[in-house]
PDB file of N, CA, C and O in Angstrom, chain B, residues numbered from 101:
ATOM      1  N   UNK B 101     109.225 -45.544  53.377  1.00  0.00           N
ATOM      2  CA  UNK B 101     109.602 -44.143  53.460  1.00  0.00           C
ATOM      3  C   UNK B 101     110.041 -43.673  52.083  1.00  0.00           C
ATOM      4  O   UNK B 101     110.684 -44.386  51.313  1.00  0.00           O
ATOM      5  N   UNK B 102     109.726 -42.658  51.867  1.00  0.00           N
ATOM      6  CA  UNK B 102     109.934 -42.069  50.503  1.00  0.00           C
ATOM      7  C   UNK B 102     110.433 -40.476  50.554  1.00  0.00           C
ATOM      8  O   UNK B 102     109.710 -39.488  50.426  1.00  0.00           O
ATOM      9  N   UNK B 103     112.104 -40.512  50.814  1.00  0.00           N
ATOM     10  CA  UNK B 103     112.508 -39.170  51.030  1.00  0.00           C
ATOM     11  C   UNK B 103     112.751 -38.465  50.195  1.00  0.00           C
ATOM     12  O   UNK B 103     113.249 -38.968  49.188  1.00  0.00           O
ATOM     13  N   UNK B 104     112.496 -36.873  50.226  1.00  0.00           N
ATOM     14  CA  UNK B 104     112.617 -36.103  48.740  1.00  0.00           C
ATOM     15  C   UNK B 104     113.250 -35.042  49.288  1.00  0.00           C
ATOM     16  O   UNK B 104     112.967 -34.342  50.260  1.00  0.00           O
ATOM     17  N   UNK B 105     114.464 -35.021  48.252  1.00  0.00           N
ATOM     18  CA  UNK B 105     115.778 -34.095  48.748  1.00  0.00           C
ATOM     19  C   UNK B 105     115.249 -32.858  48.247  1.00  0.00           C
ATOM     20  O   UNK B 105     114.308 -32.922  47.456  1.00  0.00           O
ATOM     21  N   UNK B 106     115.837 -31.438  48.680  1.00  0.00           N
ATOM     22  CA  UNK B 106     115.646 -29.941  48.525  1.00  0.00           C
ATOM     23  C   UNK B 106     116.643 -29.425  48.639  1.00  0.00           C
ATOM     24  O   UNK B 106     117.293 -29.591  49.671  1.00  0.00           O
ATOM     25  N   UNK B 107     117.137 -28.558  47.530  1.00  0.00           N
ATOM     26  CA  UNK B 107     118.468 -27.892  48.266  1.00  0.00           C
ATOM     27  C   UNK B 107     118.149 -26.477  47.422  1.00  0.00           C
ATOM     28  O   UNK B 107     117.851 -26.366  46.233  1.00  0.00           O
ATOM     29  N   UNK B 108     118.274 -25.672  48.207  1.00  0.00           N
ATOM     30  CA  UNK B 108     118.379 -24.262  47.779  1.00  0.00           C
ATOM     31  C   UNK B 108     118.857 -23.440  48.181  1.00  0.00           C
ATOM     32  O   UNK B 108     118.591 -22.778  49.185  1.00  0.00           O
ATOM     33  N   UNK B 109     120.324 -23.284  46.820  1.00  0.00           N
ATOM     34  CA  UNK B 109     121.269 -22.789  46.760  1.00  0.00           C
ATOM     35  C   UNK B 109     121.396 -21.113  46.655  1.00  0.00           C
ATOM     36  O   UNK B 109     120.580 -20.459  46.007  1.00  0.00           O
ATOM     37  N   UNK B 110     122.245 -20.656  47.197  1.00  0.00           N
ATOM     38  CA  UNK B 110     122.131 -18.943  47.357  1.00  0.00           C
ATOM     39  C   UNK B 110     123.012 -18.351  48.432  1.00  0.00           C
ATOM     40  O   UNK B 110     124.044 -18.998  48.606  1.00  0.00           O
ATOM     41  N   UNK B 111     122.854 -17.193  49.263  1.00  0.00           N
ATOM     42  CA  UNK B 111     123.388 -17.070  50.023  1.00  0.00           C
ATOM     43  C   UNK B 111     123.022 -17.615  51.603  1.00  0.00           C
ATOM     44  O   UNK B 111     123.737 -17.772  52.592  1.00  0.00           O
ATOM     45  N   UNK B 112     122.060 -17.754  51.444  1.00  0.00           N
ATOM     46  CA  UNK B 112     121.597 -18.844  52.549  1.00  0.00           C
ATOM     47  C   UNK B 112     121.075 -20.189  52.144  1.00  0.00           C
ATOM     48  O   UNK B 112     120.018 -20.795  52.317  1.00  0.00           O
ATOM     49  N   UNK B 113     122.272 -20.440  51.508  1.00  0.00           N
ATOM     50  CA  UNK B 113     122.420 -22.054  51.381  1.00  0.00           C
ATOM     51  C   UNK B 113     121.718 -23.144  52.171  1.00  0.00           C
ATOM     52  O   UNK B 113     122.235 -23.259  53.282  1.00  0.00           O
ATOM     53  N   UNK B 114     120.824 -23.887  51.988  1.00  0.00           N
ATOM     54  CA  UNK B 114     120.311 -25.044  52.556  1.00  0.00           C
ATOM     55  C   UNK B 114     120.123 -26.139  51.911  1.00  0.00           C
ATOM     56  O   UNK B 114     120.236 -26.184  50.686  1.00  0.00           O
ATOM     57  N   UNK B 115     119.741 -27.400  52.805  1.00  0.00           N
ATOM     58  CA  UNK B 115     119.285 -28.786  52.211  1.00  0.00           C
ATOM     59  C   UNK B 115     118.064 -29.013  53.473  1.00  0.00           C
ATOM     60  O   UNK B 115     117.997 -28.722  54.667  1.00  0.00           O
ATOM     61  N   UNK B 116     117.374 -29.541  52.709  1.00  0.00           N
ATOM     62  CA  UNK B 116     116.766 -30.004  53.714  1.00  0.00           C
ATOM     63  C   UNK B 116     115.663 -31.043  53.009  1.00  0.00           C
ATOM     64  O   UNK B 116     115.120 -30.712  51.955  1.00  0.00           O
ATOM     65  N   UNK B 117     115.362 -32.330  53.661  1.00  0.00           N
ATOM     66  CA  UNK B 117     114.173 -33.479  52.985  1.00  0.00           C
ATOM     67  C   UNK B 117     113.091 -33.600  53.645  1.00  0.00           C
ATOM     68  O   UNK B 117     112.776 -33.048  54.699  1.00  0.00           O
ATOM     69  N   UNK B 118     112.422 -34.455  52.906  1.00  0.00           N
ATOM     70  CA  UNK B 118     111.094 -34.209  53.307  1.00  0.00           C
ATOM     71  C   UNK B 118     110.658 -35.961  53.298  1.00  0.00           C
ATOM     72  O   UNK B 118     110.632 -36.567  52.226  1.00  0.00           O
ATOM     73  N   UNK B 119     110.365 -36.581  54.474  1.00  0.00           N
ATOM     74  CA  UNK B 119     110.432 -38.157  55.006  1.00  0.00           C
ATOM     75  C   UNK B 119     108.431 -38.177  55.092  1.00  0.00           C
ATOM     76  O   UNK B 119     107.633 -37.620  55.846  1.00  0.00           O
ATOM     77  N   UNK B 120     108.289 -39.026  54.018  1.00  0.00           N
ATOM     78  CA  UNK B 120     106.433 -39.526  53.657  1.00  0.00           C
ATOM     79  C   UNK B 120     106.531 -40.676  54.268  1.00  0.00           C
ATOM     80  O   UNK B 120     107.301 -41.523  53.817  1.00  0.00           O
ATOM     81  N   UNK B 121     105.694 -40.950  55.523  1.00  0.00           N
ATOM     82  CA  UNK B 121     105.335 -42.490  55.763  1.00  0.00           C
ATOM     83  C   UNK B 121     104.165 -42.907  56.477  1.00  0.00           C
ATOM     84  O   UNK B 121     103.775 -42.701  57.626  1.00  0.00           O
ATOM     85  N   UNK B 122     103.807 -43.406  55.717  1.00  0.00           N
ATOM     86  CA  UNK B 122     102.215 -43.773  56.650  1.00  0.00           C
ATOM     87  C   UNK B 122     101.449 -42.707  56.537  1.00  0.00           C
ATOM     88  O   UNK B 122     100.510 -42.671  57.333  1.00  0.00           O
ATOM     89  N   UNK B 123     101.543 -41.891  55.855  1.00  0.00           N
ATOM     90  CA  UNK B 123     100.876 -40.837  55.260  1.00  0.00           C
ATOM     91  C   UNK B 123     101.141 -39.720  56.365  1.00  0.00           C
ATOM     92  O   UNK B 123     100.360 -38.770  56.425  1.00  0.00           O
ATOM     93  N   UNK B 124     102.309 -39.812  57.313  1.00  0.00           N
ATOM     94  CA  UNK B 124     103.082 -38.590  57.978  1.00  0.00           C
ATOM     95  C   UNK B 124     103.530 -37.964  56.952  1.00  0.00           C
ATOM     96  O   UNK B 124     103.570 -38.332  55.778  1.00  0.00           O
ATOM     97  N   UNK B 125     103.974 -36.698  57.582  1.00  0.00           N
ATOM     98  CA  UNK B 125     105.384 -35.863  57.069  1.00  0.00           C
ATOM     99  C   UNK B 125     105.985 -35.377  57.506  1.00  0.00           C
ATOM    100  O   UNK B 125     105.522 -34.289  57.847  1.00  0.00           O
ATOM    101  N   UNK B 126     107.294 -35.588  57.869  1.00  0.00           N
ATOM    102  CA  UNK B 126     108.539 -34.858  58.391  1.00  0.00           C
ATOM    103  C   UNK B 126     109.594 -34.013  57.884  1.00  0.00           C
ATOM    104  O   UNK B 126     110.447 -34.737  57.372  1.00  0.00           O
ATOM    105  N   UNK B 127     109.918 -32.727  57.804  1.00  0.00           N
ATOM    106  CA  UNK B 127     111.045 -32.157  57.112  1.00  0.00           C
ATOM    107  C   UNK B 127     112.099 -32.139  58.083  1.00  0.00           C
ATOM    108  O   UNK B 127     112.050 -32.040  59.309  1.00  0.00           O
ATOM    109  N   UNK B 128     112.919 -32.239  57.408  1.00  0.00           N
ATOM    110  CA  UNK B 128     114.101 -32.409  58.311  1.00  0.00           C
ATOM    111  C   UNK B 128     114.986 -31.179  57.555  1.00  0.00           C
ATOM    112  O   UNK B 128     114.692 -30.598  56.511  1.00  0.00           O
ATOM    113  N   UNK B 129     116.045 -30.993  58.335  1.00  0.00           N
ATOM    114  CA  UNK B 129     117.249 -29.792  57.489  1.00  0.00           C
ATOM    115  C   UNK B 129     118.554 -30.955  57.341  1.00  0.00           C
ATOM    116  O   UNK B 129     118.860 -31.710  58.264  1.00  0.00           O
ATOM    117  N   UNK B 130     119.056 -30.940  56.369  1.00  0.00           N
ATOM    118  CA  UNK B 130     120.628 -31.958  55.936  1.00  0.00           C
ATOM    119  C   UNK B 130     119.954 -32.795  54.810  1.00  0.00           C
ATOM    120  O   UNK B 130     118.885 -32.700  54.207  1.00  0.00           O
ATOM    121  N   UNK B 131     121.067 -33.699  54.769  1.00  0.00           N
ATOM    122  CA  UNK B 131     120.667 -34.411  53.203  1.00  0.00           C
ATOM    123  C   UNK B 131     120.398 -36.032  53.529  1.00  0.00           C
ATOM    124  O   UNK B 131     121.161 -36.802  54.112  1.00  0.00           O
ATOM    125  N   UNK B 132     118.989 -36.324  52.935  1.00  0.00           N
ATOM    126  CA  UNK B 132     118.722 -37.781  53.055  1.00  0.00           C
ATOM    127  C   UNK B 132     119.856 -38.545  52.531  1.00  0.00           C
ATOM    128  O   UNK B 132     120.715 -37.941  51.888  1.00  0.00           O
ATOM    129  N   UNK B 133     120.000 -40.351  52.820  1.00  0.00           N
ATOM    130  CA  UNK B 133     120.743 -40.601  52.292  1.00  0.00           C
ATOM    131  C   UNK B 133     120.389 -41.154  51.113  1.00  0.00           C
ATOM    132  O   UNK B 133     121.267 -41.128  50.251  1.00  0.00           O
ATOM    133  N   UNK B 134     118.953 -41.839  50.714  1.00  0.00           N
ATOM    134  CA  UNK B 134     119.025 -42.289  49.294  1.00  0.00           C
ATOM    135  C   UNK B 134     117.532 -41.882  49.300  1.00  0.00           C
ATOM    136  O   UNK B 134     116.469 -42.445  49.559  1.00  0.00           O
ATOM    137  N   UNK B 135     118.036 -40.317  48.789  1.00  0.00           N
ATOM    138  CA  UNK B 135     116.123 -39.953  48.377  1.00  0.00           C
ATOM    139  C   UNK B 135     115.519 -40.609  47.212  1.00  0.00           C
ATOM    140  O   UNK B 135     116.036 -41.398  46.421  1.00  0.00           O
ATOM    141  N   UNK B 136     114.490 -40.201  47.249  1.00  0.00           N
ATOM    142  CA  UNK B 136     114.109 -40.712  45.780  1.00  0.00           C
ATOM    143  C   UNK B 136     113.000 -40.251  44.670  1.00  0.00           C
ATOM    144  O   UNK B 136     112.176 -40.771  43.918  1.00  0.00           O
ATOM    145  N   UNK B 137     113.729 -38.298  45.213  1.00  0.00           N
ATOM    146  CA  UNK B 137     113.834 -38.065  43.985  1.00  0.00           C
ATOM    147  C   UNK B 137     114.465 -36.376  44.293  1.00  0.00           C
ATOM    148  O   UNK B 137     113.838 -36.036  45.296  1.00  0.00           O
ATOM    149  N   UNK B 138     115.239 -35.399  43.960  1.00  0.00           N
ATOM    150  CA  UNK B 138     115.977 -34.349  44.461  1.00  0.00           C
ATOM    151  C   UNK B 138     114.882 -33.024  43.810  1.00  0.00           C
ATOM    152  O   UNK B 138     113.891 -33.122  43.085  1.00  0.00           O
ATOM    153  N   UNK B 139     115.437 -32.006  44.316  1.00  0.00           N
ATOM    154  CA  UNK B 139     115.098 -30.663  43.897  1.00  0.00           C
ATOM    155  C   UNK B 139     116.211 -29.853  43.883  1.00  0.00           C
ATOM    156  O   UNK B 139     116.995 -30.123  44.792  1.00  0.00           O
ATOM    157  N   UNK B 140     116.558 -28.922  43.136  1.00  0.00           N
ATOM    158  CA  UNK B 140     117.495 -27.843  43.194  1.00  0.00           C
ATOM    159  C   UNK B 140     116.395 -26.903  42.603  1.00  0.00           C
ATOM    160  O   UNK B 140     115.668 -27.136  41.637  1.00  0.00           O
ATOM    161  N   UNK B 141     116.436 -25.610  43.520  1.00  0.00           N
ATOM    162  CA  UNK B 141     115.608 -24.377  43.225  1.00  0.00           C
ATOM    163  C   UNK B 141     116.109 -22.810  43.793  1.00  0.00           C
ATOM    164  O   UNK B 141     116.272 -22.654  45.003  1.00  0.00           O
ATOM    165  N   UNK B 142     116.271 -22.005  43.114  1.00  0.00           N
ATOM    166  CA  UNK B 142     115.689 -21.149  43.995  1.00  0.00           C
ATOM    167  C   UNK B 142     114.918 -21.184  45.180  1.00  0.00           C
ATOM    168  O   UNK B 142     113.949 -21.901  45.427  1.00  0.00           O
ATOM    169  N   UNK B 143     115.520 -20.232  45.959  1.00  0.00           N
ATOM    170  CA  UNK B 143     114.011 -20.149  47.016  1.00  0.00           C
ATOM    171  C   UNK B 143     112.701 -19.298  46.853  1.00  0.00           C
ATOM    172  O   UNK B 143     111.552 -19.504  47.244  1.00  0.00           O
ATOM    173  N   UNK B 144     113.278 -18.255  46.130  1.00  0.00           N
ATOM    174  CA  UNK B 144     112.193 -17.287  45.995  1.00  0.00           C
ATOM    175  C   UNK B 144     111.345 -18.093  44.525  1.00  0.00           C
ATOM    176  O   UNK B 144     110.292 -17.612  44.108  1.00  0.00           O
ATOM    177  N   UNK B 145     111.968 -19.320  43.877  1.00  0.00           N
ATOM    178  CA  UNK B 145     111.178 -19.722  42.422  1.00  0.00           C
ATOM    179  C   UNK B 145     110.287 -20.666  43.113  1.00  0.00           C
ATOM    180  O   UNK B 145     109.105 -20.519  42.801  1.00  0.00           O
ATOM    181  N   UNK B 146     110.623 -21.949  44.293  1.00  0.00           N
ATOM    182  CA  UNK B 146     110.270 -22.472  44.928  1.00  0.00           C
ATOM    183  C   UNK B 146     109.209 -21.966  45.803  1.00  0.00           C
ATOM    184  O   UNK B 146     108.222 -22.659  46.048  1.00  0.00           O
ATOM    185  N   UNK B 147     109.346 -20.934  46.226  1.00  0.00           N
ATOM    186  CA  UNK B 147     108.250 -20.515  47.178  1.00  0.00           C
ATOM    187  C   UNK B 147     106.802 -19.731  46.239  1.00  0.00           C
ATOM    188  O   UNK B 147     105.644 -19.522  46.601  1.00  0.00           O
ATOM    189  N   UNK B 148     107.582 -19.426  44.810  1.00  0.00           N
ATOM    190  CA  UNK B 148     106.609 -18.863  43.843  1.00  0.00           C
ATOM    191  C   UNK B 148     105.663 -20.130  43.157  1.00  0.00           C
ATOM    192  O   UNK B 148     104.444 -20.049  43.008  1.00  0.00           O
ATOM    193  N   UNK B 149     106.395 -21.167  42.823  1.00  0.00           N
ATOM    194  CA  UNK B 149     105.416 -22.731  42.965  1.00  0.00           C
ATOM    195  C   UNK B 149     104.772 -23.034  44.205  1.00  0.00           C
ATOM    196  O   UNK B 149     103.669 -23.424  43.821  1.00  0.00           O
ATOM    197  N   UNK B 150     104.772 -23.082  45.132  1.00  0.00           N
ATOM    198  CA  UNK B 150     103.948 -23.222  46.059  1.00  0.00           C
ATOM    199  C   UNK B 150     103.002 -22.350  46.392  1.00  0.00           C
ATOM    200  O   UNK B 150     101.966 -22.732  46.937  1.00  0.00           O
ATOM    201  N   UNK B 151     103.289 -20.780  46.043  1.00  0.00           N
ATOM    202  CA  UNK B 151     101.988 -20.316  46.525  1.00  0.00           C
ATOM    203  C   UNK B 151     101.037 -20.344  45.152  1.00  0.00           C
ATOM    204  O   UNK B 151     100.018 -19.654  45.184  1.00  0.00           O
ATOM    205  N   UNK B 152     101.306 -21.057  44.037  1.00  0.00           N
ATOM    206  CA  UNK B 152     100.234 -20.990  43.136  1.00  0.00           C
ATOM    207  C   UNK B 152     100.696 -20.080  42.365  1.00  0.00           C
ATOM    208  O   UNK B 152      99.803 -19.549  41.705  1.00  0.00           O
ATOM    209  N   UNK B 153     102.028 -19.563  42.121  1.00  0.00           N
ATOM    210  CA  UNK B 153     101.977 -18.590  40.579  1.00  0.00           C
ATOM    211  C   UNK B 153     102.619 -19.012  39.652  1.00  0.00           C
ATOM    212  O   UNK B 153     103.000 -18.393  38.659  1.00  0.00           O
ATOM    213  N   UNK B 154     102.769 -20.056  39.915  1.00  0.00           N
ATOM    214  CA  UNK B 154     102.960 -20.876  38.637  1.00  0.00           C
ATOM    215  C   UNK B 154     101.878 -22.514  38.396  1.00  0.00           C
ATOM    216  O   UNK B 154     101.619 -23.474  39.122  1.00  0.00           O
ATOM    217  N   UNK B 155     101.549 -22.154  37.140  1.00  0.00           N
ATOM    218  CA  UNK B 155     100.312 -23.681  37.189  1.00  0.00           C
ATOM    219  C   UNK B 155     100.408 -24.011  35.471  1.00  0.00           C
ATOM    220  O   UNK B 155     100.506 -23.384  34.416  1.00  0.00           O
ATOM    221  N   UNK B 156     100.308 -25.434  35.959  1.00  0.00           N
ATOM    222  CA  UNK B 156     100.778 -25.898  34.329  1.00  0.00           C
ATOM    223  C   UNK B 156      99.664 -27.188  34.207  1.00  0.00           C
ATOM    224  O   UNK B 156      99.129 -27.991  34.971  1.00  0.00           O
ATOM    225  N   UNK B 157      99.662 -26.896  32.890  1.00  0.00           N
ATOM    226  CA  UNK B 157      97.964 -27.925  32.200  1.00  0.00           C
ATOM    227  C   UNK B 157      98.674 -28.412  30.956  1.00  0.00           C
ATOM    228  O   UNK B 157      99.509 -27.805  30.285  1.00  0.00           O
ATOM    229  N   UNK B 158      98.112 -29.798  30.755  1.00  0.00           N
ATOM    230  CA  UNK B 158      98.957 -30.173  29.299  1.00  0.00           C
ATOM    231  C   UNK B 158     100.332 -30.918  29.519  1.00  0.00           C
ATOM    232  O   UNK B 158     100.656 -31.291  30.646  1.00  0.00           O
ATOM    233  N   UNK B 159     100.892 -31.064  28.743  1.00  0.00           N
ATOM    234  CA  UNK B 159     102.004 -32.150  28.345  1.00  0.00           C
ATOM    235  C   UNK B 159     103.159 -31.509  29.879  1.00  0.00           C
ATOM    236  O   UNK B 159     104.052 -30.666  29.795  1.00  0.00           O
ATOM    237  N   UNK B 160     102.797 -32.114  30.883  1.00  0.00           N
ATOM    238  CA  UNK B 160     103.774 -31.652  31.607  1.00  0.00           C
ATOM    239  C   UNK B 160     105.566 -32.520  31.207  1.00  0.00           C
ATOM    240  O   UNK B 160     106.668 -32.149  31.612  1.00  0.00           O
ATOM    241  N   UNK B 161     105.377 -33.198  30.695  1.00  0.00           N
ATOM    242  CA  UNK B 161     106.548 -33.782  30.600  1.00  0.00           C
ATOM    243  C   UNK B 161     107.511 -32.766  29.893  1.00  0.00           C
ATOM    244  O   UNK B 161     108.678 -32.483  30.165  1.00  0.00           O
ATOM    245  N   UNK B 162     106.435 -32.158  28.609  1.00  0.00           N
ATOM    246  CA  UNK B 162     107.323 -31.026  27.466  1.00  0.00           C
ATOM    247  C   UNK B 162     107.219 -30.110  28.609  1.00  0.00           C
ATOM    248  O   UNK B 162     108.378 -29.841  28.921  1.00  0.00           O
ATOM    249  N   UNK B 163     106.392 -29.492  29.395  1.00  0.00           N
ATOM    250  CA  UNK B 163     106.245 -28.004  30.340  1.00  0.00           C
ATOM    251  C   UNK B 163     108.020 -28.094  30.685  1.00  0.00           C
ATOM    252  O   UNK B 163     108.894 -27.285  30.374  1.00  0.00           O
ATOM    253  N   UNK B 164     108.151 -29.609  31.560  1.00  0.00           N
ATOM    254  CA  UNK B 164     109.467 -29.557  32.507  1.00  0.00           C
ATOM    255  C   UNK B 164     110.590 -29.410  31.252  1.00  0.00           C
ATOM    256  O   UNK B 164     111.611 -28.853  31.654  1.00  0.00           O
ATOM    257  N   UNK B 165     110.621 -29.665  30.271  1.00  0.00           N
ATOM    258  CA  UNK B 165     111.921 -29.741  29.091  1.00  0.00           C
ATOM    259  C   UNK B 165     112.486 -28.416  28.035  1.00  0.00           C
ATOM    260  O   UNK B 165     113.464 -28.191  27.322  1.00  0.00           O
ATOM    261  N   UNK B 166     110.753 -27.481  28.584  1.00  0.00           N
ATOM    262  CA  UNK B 166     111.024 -26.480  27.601  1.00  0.00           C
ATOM    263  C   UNK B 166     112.259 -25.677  27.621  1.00  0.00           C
ATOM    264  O   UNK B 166     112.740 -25.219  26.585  1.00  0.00           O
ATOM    265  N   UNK B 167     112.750 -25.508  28.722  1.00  0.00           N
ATOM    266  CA  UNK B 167     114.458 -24.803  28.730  1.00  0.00           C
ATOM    267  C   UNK B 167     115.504 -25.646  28.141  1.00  0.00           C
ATOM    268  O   UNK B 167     116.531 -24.992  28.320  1.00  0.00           O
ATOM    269  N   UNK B 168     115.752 -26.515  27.658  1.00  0.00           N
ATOM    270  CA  UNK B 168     115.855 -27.538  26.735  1.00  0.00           C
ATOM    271  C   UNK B 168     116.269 -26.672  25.628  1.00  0.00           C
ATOM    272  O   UNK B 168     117.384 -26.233  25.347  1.00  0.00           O
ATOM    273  N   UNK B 169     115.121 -26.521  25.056  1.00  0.00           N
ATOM    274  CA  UNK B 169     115.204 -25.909  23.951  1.00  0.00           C
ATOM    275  C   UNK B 169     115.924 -24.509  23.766  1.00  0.00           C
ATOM    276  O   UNK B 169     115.996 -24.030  22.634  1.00  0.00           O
ATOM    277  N   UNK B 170     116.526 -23.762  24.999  1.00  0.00           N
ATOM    278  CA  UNK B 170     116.394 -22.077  24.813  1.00  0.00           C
ATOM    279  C   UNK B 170     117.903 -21.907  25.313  1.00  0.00           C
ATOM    280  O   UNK B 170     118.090 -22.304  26.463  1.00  0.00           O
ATOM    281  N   UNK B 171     119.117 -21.334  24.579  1.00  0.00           N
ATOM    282  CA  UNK B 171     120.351 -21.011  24.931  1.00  0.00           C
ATOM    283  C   UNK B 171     120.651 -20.343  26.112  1.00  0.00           C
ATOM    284  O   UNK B 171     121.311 -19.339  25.844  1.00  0.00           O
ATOM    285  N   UNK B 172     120.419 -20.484  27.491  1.00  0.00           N
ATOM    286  CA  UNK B 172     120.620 -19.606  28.386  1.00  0.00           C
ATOM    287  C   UNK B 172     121.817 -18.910  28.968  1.00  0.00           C
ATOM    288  O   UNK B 172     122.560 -19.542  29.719  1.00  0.00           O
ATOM    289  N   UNK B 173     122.026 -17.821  28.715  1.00  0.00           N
ATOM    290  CA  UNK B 173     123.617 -17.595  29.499  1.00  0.00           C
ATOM    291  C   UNK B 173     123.924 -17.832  31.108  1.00  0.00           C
ATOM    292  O   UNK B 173     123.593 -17.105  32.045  1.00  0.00           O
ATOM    293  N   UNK B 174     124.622 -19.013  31.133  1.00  0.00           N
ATOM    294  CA  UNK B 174     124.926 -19.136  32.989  1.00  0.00           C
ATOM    295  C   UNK B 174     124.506 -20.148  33.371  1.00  0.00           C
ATOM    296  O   UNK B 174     124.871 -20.576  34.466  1.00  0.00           O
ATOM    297  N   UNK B 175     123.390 -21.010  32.392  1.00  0.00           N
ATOM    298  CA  UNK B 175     122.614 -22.283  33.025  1.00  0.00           C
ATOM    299  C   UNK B 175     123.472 -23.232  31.821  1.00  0.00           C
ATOM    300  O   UNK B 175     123.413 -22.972  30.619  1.00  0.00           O
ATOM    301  N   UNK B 176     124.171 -24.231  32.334  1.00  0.00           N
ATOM    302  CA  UNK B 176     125.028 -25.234  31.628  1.00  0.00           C
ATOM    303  C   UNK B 176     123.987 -26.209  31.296  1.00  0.00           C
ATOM    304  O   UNK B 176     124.277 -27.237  30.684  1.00  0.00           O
TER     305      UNK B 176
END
């Protein structure tokens, strides 16, 4: 089993994982106990990756780091 945590934070706060086995899939709502590997998102940024408006080609490793680089006010 290979559980992958979700939590998206807001005013309708949730968690909820997502249990791969045997090539099932189950989402569940609450928090796995040793996922292995988390998400924190938006919902509306999250639901904007899934329907395809966001798509990335190339060095995804730099894609995921580029805020890294950029002073944001509010994101620690």
């Amino acid at each position: 089993m290979a559980p992958i945590q979700f939590t998206f934070p807001g005013p309708q706060d949730g968690s909820w994982f997502l249990k791969i086995r045997g090539g099932q899939r189950e989402v569940q709502p609450g928090t796995a106990a040793n996922p292995t590997s988390t998400m924190e998102a938006d919902p509306r940024v999250f639901m904007d990756t899934q329907e395809g408006k966001l798509r990335l080609n190339g060095d995804l490793n730099l894609a995921f780091r580029v805020g890294m680089f950029f002073d944001l006010p509010g994101v620690p």
